[in-house]
N, C-alpha and C positions, 0 to 999 in steps of 0.2 A: 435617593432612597438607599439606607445600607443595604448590602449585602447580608445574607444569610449563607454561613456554611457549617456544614458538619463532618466532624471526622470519625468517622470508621475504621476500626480493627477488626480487620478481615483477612484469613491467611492466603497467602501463594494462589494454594493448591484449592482451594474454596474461590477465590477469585480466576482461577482457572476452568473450573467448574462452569463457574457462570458464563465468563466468554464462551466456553463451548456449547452453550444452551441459546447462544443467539441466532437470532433470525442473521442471515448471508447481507441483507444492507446493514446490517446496526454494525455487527461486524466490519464490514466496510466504514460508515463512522466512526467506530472505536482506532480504525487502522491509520486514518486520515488523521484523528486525534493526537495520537500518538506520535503519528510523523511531524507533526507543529509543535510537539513536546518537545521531540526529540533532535531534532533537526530546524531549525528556526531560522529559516532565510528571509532575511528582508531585505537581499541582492535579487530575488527571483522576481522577473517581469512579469507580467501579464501575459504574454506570449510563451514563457520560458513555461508557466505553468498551463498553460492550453495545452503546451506537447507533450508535458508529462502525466497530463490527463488522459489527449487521447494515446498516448503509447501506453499506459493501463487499460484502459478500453478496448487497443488492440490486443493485446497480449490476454485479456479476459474472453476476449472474443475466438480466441487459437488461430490469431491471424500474427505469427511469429515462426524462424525458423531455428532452429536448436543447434547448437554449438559444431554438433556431429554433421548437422545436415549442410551447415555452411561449408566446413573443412569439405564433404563429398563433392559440394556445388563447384569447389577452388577445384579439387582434383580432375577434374570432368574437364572445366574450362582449359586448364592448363595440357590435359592428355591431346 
């Protein structure tokens, strides 16, 4: 069956609009989207992408330590 597309002229700033009007999962799909747009590996495993699911998932979850907090963790260790 063919395809059916349609093209739309929609500015920037209207399309920006609208992203900001999305529910937090469509969001999440659109993000996901994007990143197969953008970024196109067909090197990445099946494994390689389980971790960087769940290292999104942790990092969504505030199970992550921040730049500052590392460097403090090294100083600590090291005193």
């Amino acid at each position: 069956m063919a395809e059916n597309t349609v093209k739309v002229d929609i500015s920037f700033q209207s399309l920006l609009e609208a992203i900001s009007s999305l529910e937090i999962n469509e969001k999440h799909k659109l993000w996901e989207f994007l990143e197969a747009e953008l970024f196109p590996d067909d090197e990445d495993s099946p494994e390689d992408i389980a971790e960087i699911q769940a290292a999104h998932a942790d990092y969504e979850a505030g199970d992550y330590t921040t730049f500052d907090q590392y460097v403090a963790q090294r100083a600590n260790r090291s005193a």
